[in-house]
C-alpha positions as CSV (number, residue, x, y, z in Angstrom):
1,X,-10.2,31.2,-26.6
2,X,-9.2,28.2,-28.7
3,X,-7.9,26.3,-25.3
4,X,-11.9,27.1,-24.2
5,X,-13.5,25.8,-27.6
6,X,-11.6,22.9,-27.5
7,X,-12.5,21.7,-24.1
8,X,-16.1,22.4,-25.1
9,X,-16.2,20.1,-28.1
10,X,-14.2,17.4,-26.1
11,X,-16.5,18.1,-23.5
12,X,-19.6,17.1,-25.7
13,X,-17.9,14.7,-27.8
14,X,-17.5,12.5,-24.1
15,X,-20.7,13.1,-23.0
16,X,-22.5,12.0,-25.7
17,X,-20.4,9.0,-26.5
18,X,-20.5,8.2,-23.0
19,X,-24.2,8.8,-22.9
20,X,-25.0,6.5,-25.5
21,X,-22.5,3.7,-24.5
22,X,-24.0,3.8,-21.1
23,X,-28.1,3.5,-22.4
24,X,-26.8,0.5,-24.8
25,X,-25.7,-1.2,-21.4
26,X,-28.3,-0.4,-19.1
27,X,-31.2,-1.6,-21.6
28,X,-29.1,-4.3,-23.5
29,X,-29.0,-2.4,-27.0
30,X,-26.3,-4.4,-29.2
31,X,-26.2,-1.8,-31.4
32,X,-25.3,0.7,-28.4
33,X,-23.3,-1.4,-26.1
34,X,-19.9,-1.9,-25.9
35,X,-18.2,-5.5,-26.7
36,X,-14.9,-6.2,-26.5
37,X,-13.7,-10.0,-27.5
38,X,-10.0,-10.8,-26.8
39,X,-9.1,-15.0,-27.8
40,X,-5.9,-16.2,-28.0
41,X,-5.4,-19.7,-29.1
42,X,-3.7,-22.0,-31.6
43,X,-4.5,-20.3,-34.6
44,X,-3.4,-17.1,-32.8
45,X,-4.5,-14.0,-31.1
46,X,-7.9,-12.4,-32.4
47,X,-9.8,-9.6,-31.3
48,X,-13.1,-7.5,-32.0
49,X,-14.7,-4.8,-30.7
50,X,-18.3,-3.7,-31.6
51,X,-20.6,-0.9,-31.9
52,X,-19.0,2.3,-33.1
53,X,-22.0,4.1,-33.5
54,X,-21.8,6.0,-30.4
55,X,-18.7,7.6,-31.4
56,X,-19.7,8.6,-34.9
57,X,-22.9,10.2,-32.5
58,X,-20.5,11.9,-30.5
59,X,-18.7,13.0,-33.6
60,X,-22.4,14.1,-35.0
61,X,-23.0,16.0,-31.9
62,X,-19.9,18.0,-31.9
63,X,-20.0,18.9,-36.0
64,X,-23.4,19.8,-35.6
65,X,-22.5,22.5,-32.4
66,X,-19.6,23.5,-34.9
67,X,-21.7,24.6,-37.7
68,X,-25.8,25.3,-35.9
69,X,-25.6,25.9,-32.2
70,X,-22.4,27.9,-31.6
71,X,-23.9,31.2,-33.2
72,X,-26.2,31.2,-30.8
73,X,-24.5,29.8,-27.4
């Protein structure tokens, strides 16, 4: 039963993280989309990715099935 609940919440947390990557990048929402900036030069290697507000949403999503919407599914 754990295996099953597990799944579940993996489930939505990919969904919805997914979800809102993928409207970010259809309608050009910085906030949304994903951005990934790899340089390497003379002062060395930097990188920066941006946005992770659709994976604090996912993790939203899945805390509030944990506590409000699994008594009733």
């Amino acid at each position: 039963m754990q295996k099953a609940n597990f799944l579940k919440c993996f489930a939505l947390f990919l969904f919805t993280t997914g979800f809102l990557y993928g409207v970010g990048e259809t309608y050009n929402i910085s906030w949304l989309a994903f951005r990934f900036l790899g340089q390497f030069d003379a002062d060395g290697f930097y990188f920066s990715f941006s946005s992770l507000i659709p994976v604090f949403g996912g993790l939203l999503m899945v805390g509030l099935y944990e506590t409000i919407a699994k008594r009733f599914i």
